[in-house]
N, C-alpha and C positions, 0 to 999 in steps of 0.2 A: 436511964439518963446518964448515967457513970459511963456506959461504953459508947453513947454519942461524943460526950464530953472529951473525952480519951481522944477520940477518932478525929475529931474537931480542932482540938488545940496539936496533936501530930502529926499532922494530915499534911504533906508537902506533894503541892500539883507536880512538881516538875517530875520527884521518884514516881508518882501513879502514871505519870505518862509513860514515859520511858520505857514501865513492866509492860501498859496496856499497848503500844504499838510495839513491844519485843514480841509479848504471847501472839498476837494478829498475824504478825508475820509469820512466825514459827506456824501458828495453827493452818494457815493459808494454803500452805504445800504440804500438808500432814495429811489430807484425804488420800492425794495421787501415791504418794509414798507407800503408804499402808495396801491400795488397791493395788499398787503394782511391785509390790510384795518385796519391795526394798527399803521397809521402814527403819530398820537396824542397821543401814548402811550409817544414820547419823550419830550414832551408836562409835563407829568405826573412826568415822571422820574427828568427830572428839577426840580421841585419843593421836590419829594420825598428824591433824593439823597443827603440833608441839613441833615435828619435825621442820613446817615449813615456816614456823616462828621461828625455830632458832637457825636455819639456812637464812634466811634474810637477816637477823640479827648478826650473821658474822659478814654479812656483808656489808650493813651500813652501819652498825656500832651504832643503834640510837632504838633502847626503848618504845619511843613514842613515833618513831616511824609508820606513815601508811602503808610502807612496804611492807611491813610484818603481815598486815590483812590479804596483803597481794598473795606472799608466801604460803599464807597462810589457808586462804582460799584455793591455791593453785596446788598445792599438796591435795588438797579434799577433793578437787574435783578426779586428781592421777589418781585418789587412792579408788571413787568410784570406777575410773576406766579401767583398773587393773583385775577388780572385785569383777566385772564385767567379761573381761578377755579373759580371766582364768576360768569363772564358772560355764562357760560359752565353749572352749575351745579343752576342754576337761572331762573327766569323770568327776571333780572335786565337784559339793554341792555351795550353791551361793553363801550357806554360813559357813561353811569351812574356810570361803576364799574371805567371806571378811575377818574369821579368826585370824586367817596368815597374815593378810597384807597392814591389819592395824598392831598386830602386836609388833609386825618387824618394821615398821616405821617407829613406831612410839618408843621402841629397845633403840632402835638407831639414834635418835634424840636423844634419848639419854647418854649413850655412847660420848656423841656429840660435844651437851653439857660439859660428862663428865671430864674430857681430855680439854674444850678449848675455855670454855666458860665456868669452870668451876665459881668463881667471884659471883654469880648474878645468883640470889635468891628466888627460889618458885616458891609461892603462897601455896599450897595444895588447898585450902581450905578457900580461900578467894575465886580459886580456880573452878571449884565445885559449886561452891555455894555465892559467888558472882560479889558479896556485899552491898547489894546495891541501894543499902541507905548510904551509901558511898558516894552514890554517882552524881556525877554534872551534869549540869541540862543539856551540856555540848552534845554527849549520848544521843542525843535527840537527833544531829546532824544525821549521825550516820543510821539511825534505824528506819527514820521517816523516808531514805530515798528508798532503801530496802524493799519497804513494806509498801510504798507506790509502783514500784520495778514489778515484785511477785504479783499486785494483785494487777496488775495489766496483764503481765506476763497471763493470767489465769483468765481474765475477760476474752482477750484477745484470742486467744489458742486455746481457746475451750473446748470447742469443736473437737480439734486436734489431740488435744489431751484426753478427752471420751475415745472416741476412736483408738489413739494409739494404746493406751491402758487395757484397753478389751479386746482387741483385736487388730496388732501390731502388722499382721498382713491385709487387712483391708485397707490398712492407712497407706502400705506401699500402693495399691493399686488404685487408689483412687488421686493419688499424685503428692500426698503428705508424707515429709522426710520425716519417718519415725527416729532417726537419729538423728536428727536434730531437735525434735522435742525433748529427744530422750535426754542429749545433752545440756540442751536448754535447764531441763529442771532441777537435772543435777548439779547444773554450775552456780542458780540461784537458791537450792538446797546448802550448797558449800556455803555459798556468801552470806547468806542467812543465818547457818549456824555459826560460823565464825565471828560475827559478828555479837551473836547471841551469845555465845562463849562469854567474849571479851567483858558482856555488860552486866549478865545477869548470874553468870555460872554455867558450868556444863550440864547439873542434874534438870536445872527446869527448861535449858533449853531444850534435853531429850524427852521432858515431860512432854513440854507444851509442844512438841513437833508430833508426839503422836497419842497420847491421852486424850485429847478434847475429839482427834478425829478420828480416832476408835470407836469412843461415845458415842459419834456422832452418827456410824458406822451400823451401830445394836440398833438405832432409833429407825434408821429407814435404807430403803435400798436405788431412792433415787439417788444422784449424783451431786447434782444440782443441790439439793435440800439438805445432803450429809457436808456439803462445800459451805453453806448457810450453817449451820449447826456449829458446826467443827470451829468457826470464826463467833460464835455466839456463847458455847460453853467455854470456851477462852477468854471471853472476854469476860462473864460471870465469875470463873474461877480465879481469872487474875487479880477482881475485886475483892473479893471474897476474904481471898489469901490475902492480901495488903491488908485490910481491915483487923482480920485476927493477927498480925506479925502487929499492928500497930498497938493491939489495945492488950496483946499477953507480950510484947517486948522481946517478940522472938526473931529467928532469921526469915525475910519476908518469903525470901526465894522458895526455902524447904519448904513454907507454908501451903503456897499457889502447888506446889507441885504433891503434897498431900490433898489436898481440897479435889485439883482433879484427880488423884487417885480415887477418892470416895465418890465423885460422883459416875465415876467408871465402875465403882462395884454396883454401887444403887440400883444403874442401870442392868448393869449382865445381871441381878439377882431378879430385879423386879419389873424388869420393860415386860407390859402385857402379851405381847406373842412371841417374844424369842427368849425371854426372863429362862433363870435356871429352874427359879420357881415355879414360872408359868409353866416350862416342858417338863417338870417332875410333876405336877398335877396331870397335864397332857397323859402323861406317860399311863400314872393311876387310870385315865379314866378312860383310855385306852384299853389297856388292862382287862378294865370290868366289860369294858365292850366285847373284846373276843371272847371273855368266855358264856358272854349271852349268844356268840356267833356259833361258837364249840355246841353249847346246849343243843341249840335251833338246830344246827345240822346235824346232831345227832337223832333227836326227834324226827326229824325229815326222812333220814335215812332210812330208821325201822317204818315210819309209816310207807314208804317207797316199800319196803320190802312184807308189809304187813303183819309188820310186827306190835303189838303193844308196851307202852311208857308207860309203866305203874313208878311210882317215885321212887321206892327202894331198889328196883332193876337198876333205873338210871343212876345214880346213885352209885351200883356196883361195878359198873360198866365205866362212867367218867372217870372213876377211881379219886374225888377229889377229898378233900375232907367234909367234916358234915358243916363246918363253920361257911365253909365257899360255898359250897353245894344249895344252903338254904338263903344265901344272900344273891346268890344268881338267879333262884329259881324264884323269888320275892321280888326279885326286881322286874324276872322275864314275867311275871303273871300282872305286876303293876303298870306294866308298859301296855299289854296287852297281846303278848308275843302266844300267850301261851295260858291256856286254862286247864284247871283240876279237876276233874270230874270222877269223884268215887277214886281218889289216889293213881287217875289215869290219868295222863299227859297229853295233851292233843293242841298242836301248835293251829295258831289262827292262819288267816287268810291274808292278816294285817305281821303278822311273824314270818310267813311267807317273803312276803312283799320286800319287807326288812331281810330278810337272810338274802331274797337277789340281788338287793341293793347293793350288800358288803360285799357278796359276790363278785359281782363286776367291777366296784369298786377296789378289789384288793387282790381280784386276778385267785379265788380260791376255791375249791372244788366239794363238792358234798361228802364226796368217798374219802371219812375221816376214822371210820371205824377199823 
């Protein structure tokens, strides 16, 4: 009752909105980013879009200018085209080009700063961490067009965006301008993150662009369902994280952007078919499986050549230890692979069946001895 009560009397609609249509949007364009393997571009743009804050800031001398968003936007989207023409027209690989082109914009700003603007103070800590039990409901203006723009942009050009993300030359030849999708996403990636910058911080605007559709990413391989997903663990974690920022009186931003970190481990440890856990069990019982396959065709082999499997032969022959050797041969007689007759080995017809199985299925040959 203490952490309802907490939650209850703290609880301001207008900050929970603000985070839940910042995360949506963010999370929105997080699947195509990730898919088309330029999700650390906004990574880059963080850092670059300081340069086209303070280009605009010395041209209009006013803080609270829109033009700083313009600037600011319009740096991110150059800093993509350039990340683009060098990785393209290069041996340099696309993280190299985003190491170059965000550190020498972000050093350029400071340059900048430091010769015309010394006078203006940078928050670093606002910058990252957004404060946004700060914010004004006005916030609202600019994220709600945002977040109407991407997700049309994503209804609309759906098609287009499957297509061009997976197969960039089909999209030319079926008459869709891959470069203008291309552009497209990246200019509403800029303005997205820029925007997200301004209200929440830099670190959960990078969370929430690609944690939720990473997640989203482990859980399934449709498109459609990880675009659902990715807008659904964003909106959970964004609660989530408000909730605890509200009831342990911490920064709400770091919160959302821990919360989806955890539920990104949750998942790669424990998602039932791709889990680290699920493929480390895989992997064991995998394992025991080929060396019931090794048995079986060893058995196979001497009987082919008419030979006899007494158990201390095989045994000296597999070369394994006696701890494997009786846990394989316990299992192959329990399955039915394989019976003991007088300390003779003589594989079934149902062990047979099973070794052509694995056979064909793994492309592997008898002649093992």
């Amino acid at each position: 009752m203490h952490f309802i009560d907490t939650i209850v009397n703290s609880f301001e609609i207008d900050i929970f909105l603000i985070l839940i249509f910042c995360s949506l949007s963010l999370a929105n364009l997080g699947v195509f980013l990730i898919l088309k393997k330029v999700s650390m571009v906004i990574d880059a743009i963080s850092h670059s879009v300081l340069l086209g804050i303070v280009i605009a800031y010395l041209i209009v001398k006013d803080l609270n200018s829109p033009f700083l968003i313009i600037g600011a936007t319009l740096i991110g989207i150059l800093t993509f085209y350039l990340i683009e023409l060098i990785s393209k027209n290069s041996k340099i690989s696309k993280d190299s080009a985003i190491g170059i082109i965000f550190t020498f914009f972000f050093s350029l700003a400071i340059i900048i700063i430091s010769i015309y603007i010394r006078d203006i103070h940078i928050d670093t800590d606002a910058a990252l961490l957004g404060h946004i039990e700060l914010a004004h409901i006005s916030q609202l203006y600019k994220i709600i067009p945002i977040l109407i723009l991407s997700l049309c942009f994503v209804v609309i050009f759906y098609k287009e965006l499957k297509i061009f993300i997976f197969d960039p030359s089909l999209a030319n030849i079926l008459g869709f301008s891959s470069l203008f999708i291309n552009y497209a996403l990246m200019t509403l990636t800029s303005l997205t993150a820029v925007i997200s910058f301004d209200v929440v911080g830099t670190i959960m605007a990078i969370v929430c662009m690609i944690g939720p559709a990473a997640t989203a990413i482990l859980l399934t391989k449709r498109l459609s369902i990880a675009w659902g997903l990715s807008l659904w663990i964003s909106f959970v974690s964004t609660s989530l994280g408000y909730y605890l920022g509200i009831y342990f009186d911490l920064p709400v931003s770091g919160l959302i952007s821990v919360v989806i970190l955890f539920i990104f481990l949750i998942v790669l440890y424990f998602e039932p078919k791709n889990g680290i856990i699920a493929k480390i069990i895989k992997h064991y019982l995998y394992k025991k499986s080929f060396l019931i396959i090794i048995l079986l065709m060893h058995l196979e082999n001497h009987f082919q050549q008419n030979k006899k499997n007494y158990i201390n032969d095989v045994k000296k022959d597999l070369k394994w230890s006696s701890e494997r050797y009786k846990t394989c041969l316990k299992k192959a007689i329990k399955l039915g692979y394989i019976i003991n007759k007088n300390t003779e080995l003589i594989i079934t017809d149902y062990g047979r069946k099973y070794l052509y199985q694995k056979n064909q299925k793994f492309g592997l040959s008898h002649n093992l001895d």
